[in-house]
C-alpha positions as CSV (number, residue, x, y, z in Angstrom):
1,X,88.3,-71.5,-20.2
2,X,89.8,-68.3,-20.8
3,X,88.7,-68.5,-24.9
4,X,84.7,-69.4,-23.3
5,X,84.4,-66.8,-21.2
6,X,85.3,-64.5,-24.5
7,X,82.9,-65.8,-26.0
8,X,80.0,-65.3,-23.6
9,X,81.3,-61.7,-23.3
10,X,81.2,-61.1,-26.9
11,X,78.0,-62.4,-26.8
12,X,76.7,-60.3,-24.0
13,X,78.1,-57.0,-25.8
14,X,76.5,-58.0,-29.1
15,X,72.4,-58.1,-27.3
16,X,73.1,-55.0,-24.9
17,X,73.4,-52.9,-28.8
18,X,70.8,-54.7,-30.4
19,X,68.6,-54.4,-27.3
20,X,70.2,-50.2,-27.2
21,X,69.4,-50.0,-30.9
22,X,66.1,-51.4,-31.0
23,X,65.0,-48.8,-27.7
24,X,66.1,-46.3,-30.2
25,X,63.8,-47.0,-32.4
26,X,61.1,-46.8,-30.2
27,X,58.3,-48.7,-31.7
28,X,58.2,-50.6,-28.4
29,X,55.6,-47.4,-27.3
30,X,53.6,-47.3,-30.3
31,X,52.4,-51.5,-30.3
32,X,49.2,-50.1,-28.3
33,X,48.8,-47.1,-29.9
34,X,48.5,-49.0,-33.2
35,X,46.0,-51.3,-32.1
36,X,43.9,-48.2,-30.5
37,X,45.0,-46.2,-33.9
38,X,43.6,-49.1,-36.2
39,X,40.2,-49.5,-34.0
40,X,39.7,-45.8,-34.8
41,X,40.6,-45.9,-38.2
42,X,37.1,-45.7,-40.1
43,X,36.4,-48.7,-42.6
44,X,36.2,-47.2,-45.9
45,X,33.0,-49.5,-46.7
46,X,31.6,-48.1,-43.5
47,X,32.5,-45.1,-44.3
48,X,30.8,-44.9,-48.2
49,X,27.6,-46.6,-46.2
50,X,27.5,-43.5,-43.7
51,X,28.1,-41.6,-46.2
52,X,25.1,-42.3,-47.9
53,X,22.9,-42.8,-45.1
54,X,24.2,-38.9,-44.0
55,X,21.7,-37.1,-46.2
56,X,19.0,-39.1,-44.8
57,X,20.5,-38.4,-41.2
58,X,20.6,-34.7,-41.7
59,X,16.8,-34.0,-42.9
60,X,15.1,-35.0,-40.2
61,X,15.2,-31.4,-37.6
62,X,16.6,-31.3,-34.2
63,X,13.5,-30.6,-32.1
64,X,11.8,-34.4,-33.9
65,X,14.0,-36.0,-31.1
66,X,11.6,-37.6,-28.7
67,X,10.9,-35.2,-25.4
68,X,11.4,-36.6,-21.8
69,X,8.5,-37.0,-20.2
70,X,8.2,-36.9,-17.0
71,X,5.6,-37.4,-14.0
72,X,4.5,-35.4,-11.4
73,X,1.5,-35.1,-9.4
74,X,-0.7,-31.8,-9.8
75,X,-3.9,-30.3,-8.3
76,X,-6.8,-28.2,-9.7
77,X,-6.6,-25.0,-8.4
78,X,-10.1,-24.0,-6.0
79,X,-10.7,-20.2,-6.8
80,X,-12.1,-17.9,-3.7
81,X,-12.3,-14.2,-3.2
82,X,-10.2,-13.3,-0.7
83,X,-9.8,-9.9,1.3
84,X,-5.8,-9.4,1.6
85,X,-4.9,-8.3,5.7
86,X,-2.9,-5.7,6.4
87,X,-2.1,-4.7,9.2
88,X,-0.2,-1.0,10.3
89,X,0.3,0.7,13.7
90,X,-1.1,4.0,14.2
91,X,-2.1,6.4,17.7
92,X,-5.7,7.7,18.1
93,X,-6.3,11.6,17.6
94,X,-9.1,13.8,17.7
95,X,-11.7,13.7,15.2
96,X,-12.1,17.4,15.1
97,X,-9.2,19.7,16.9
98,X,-9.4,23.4,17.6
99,X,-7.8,26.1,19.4
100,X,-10.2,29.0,20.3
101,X,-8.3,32.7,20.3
102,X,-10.4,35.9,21.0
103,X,-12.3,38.3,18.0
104,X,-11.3,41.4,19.5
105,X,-9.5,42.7,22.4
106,X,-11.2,44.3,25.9
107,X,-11.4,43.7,29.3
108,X,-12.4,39.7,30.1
109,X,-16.4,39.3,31.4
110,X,-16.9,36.2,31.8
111,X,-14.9,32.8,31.0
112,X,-17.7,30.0,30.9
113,X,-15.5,27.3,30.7
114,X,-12.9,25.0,32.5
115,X,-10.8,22.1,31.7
116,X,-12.6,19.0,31.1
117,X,-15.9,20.8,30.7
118,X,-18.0,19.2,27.5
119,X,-19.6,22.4,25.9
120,X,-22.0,22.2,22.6
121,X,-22.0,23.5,19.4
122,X,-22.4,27.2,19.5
123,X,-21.6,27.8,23.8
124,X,-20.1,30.8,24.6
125,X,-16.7,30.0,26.4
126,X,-15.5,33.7,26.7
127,X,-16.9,37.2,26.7
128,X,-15.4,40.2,26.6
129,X,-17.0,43.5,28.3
130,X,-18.8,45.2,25.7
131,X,-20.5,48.7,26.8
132,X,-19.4,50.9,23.9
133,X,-20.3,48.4,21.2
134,X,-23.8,47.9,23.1
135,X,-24.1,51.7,22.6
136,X,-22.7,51.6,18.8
137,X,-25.5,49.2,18.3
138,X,-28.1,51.3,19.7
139,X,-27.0,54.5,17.8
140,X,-27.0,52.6,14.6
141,X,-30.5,51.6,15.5
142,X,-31.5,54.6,15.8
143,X,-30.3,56.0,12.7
144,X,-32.0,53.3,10.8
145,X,-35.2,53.7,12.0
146,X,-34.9,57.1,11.2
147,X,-33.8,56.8,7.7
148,X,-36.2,54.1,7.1
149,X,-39.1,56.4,8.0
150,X,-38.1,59.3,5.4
151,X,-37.7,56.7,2.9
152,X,-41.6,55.9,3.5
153,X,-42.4,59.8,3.4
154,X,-40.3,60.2,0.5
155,X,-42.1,57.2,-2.0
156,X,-45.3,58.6,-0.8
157,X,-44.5,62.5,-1.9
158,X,-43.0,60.8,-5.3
159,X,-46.4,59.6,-5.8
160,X,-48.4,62.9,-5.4
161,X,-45.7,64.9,-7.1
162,X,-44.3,66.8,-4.0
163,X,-40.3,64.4,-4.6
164,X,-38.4,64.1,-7.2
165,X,-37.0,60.5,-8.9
166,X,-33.6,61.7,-7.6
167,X,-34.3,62.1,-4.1
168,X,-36.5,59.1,-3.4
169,X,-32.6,57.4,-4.4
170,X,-30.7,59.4,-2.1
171,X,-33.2,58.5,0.6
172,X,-33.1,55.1,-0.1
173,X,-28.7,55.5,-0.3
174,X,-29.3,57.2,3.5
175,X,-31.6,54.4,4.2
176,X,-29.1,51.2,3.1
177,X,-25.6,53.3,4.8
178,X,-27.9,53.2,8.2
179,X,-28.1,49.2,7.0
180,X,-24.8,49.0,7.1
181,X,-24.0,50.9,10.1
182,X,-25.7,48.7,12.5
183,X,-24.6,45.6,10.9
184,X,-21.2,46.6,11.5
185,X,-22.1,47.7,14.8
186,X,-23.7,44.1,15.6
187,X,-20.3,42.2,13.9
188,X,-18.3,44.3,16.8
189,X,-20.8,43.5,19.4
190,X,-20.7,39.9,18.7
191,X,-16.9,39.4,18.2
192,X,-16.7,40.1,22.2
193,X,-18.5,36.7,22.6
194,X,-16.4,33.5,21.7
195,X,-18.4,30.6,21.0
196,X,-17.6,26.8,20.6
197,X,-17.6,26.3,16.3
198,X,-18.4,22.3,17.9
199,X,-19.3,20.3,20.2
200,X,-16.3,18.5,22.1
201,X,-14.5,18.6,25.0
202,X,-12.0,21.7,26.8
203,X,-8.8,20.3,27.0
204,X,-7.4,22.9,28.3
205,X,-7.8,27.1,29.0
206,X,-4.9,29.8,28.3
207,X,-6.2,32.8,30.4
208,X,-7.7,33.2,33.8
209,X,-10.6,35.3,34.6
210,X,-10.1,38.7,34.8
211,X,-7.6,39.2,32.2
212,X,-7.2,41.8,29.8
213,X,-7.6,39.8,26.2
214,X,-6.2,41.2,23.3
215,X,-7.0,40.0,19.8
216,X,-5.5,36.5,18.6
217,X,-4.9,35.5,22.0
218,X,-5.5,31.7,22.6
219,X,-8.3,30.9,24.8
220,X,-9.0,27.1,25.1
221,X,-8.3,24.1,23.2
222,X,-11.6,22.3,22.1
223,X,-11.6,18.4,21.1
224,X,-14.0,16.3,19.7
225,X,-13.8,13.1,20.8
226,X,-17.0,11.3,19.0
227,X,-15.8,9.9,16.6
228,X,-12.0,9.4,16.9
229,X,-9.6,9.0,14.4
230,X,-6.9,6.3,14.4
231,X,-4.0,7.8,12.3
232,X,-1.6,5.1,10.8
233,X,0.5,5.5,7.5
234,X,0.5,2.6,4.7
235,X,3.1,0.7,2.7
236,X,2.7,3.0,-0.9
237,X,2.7,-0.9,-2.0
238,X,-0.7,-1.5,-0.2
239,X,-1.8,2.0,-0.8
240,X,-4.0,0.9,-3.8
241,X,-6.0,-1.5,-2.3
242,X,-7.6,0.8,0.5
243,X,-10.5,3.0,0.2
244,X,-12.8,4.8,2.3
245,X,-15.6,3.1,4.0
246,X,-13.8,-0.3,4.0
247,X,-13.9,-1.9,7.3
248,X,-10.6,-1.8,9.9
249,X,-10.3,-3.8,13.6
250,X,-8.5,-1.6,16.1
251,X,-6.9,-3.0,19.0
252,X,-5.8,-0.7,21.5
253,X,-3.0,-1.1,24.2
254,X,-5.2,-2.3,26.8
255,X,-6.4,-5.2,24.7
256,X,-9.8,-3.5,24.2
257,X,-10.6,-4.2,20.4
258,X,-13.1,-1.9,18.2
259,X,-14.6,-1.7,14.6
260,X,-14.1,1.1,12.8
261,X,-13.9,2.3,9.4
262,X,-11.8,3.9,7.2
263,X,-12.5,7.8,6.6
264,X,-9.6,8.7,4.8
265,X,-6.3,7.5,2.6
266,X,-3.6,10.3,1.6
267,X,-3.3,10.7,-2.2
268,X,0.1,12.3,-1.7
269,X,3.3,10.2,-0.3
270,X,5.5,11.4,2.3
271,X,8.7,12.4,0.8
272,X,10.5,10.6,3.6
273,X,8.9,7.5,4.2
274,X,7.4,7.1,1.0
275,X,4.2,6.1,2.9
276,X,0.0,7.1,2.3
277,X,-1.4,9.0,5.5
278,X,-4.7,6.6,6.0
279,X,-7.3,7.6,9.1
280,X,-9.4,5.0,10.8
281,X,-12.8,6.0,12.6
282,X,-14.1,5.0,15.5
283,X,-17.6,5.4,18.0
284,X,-16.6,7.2,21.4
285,X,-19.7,8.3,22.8
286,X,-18.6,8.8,26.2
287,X,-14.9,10.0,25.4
288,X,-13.6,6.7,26.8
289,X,-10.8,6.4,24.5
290,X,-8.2,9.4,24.7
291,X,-6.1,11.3,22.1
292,X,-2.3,10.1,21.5
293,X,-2.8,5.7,22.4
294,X,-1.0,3.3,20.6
295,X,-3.1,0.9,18.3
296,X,-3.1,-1.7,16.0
297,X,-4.8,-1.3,12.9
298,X,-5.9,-5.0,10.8
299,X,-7.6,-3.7,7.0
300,X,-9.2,-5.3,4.9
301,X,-8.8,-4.6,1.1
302,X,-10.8,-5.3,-1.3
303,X,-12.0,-8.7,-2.3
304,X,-9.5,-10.4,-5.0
305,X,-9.5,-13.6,-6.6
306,X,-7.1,-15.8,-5.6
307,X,-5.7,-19.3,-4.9
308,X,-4.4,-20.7,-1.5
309,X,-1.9,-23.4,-1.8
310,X,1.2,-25.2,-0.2
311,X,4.5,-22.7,0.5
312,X,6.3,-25.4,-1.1
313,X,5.2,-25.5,-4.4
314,X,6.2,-21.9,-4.9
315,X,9.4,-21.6,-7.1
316,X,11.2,-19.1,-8.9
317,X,11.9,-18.5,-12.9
318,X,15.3,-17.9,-14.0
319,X,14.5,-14.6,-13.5
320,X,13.7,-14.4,-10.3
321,X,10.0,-14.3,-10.5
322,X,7.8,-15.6,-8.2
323,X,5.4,-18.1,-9.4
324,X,4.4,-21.9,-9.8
325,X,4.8,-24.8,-12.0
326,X,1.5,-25.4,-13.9
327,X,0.5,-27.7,-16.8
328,X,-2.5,-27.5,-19.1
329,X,-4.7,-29.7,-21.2
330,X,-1.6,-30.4,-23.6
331,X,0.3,-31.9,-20.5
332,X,2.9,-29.2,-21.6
333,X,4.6,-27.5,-18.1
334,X,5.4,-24.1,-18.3
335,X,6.0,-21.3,-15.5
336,X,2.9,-19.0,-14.1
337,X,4.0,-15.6,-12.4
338,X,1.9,-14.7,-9.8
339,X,1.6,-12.2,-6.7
340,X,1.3,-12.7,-3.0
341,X,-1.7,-11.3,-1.4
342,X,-1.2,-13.3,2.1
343,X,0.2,-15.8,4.4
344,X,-2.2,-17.7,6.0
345,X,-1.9,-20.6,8.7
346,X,-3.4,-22.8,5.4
347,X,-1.1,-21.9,3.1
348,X,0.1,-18.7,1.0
349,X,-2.9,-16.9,-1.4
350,X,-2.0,-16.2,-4.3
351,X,-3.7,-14.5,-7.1
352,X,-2.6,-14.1,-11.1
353,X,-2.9,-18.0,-11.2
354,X,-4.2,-18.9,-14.9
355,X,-7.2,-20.6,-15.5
356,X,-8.0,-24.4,-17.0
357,X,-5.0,-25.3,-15.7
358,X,-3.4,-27.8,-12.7
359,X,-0.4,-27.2,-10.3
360,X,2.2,-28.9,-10.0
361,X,3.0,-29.7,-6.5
362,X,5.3,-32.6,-6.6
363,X,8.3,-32.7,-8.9
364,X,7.7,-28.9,-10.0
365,X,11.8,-28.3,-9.3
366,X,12.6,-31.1,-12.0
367,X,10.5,-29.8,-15.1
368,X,11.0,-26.2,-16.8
369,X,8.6,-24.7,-19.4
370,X,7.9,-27.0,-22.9
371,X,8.6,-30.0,-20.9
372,X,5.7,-32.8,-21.4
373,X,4.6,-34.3,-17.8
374,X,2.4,-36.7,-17.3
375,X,0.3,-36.5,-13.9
376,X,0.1,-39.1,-11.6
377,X,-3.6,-39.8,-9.9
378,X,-6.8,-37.8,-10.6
379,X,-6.0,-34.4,-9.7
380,X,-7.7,-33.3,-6.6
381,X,-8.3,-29.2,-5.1
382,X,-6.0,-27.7,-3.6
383,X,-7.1,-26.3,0.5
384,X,-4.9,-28.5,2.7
385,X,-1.9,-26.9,4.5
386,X,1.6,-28.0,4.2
C-alpha cells in the first residue's frame, strides 16, 4: 500500500510542473488572439486584387459620393408692402412757446391781459407810460417837415441858378438826419407797447399793475395750443424709417385717441440715450388737450416689402443670423438672412426674403445649405398663423 500511494504522489508532483511549466509559457492567452490575429491578417491574393483595384478607387473625387436627400415641406412666399409699427411714449407740449419781457423800462400803464386770456397775433398785453417819447416823436416831426420844405426851396433855386450843387446835398443830408430822427423817435415810442408775436393762450403774468418795469423783465408766458406737439424720442434703430408728414395715432391718458402727423425727426442723437428727438402734431382748436399729458405714440414707417410667416420656421445660421431655410428651383437648401420689421398676431414680417424661391417650414432644423430636399405636396402661400 505504502509503495501505491508513492506512486500516485509521484504522479501528482510530475502534472502540477508540467501543468506550472506549461502556465509559464503562456500560450494558453494567445489561442484567441490568434484566431482574431489570423482573421485580420490580409490575404495576400486579396491584397494584390485591392491593390489593383486602388488606383481605380482613388480617381473617382470625394464630393461624386451620392448626397442625402431629404424631404421637407415648403411654401411659396406671398409678397405685401407692409408699414412696420412702432410705437414710443412721449407728453404733449406747446406748438409754439414764449415768454414776453418788456422793450424798455418806465412806469406800467396798462396790463391788458390775465391768466387764461386767449389774445391774437399782434395784442398789446403791456404798455408802459410814454409822455416824453410822445413828445420826442413830435419834435422829430417837426424837424422833418421843416427840413423837407428847404429841400423843395433849395432844388427849385438849383434850377434858376440862385443854389449851388453842393448845397442842394447838404439840404438833402439835413433832410434824411430829420428821417432818422423821428424813426428813432417812433422805435422808442413803440418799445413802451408789448404786443403778442402770436396768437395763443396767457398762461400765466409776472407783474401786477402798477409796477415800475424795467427792461428784460418777464411779463407773461404766451402758448399756442393749435396745433400741439406730442414730443417722444425714437430707437436710433428706427430713426431711418420716419419722416415728416407720415401719419402717427396718439392715445392720450384718458383713452381719448387722435391722428396726427409727424412734423419733425432730430438729425442729431442724444449723447445719452442715443435716441432721435421726433415731434408729433396734432388739431386742438379749442385748447382741449393741455401741455405736459402722457401719450402713446403708434408710427407708421414707410411701406416695405416683406413676407409674413410662421415664428417657427425662423432659425439661426451658425452665426447667429437670423433667417430661414429656403430652397430654389435646383431643390438645393441653403440659408436666407433676413430682418424683422414686426410681430403680428399672424405671424412675424419679415423682409430681405429672396425671390423664386420656397420656405421651408417643416424639417428646416434637419437640412443646412448644399443639402438636396425634395418637397413634399404642391407648395401652397404662406398667410396662416402658427
Amino acid at each position: 500500500m505504502a509503495k501505491i500511494i508513492k506512486g500516485h504522489t509521484v504522479a501528482a508532483l510530475v502534472v502540477l510542473v508540467a501543468t506550472a511549466a506549461w502556465v509559464g509559457t503562456g500560450e494558453f492567452s494567445s489561442v484567441g488572439s490568434k484566431i482574431a490575429l489570423a482573421a485580420q491578417r490580409p490575404d495576400p491574393e486579396a491584397g494584390a486584387s485591392a491593390t489593383a483595384a486602388a488606383p481605380e478607387a482613388t480617381s473617382a473625387p470625394e464630393s461624386a459620393a451620392p448626397q442625402v436627400r431629404r424631404v421637407v415641406e415648403a411654401v411659396v412666399p406671398a409678397f405685401e408692402d407692409h408699414a412696420r409699427l412702432i410705437r414710443l411714449s412721449g407728453v404733449t407740449a406747446p406748438g409754439k412757446r414764449a415768454v414776453l419781457a418788456a422793450r424798455t423800462s418806465g412806469p406800467m400803464e396798462t396790463l391788458a391781459v390775465s391768466a387764461g386770456d386767449t389774445v391774437e397775433a399782434g395784442a398789446i398785453v403791456l404798455s408802459l407810460e410814454g409822455v416824453e417819447a410822445q413828445a420826442a416823436v413830435t419834435i422829430a416831426q417837426t424837424q422833418l417837415d421843416q427840413r423837407l420844405a428847404e429841400l423843395d426851396v433849395a432844388e427849385k433855386l438849383l434850377v434858376v441858378g440862385n443854389r449851388t450843387e453842393m448845397q442842394l446835398i447838404a439840404t438833402r443830408a439835413a433832410a434824411a438826419t430829420a428821417q432818422a430822427q423821428l424813426d428813432q423817435a417812433l422805435a422808442a415810442l413803440d418799445r413802451l407797447q408789448l404786443r403778442a408775436p402770436f396768437a395763443g393762450y396767457i398762461d400765466s403774468v409776472e407783474v401786477e399793475r402798477g409796477e415800475w418795469i424795467t427792461a428784460g423783465t418777464n411779463i407773461a408766458t404766451l402758448l399756442s395750443l393749435d396745433p400741439i406737439d406730442v414730443q417722444a424720442e425714437v430707437s436710433e434703430l428706427y430713426a431711418r424709417y420716419l419722416r415728416p408728414g407720415a401719419e402717427a395715432e396718439v392715445t392720450l391718458a384718458g383713452g381719448q385717441t387722435l391722428r396726427g402727423t409727424v412734423s419733425f425727426v432730430g438729425k442729431e442723437a442724444s449723447a445719452l440715450t442715443r435716441t432721435f428727438p421726433v415731434k408729433v402734431s396734432l388739431a386742438n382748436p379749442d385748447a382741449a388737450i393741455g401741455a405736459g399729458m402722457t401719450a402713446e405714440v403708434k408710427l407708421y414707417a414707410d411701406p416695405v416689402r416683406s413676407v409674413t410667416v410662421p415664428r417657427s420656421v425662423i432659425t439661426l445660421s451658425a452665426a447667429g443670423e437670423l433667417g430661414l431655410r429656403v430652397v430654389g428651383a435646383d431643390g438645393v437648401a441653403r440659408f436666407a438672412a433676413v430682418e424683422l420689421l414686426d410681430d403680428t398676431p399672424t405671424g412675424l414680417v419679415l423682409t430681405g426674403v429672396p425671390e423664386d424661391v420656397r420656405i421651408i417650414v417643416v424639417g428646416q432644423d434637419l437640412v443646412r445649405d448644399g443639402d438636396l430636399v425634395t418637397v413634399a405636396g404642391d407648395p401652397s402661400v404662406v398667410g396662416v398663423s402658427e
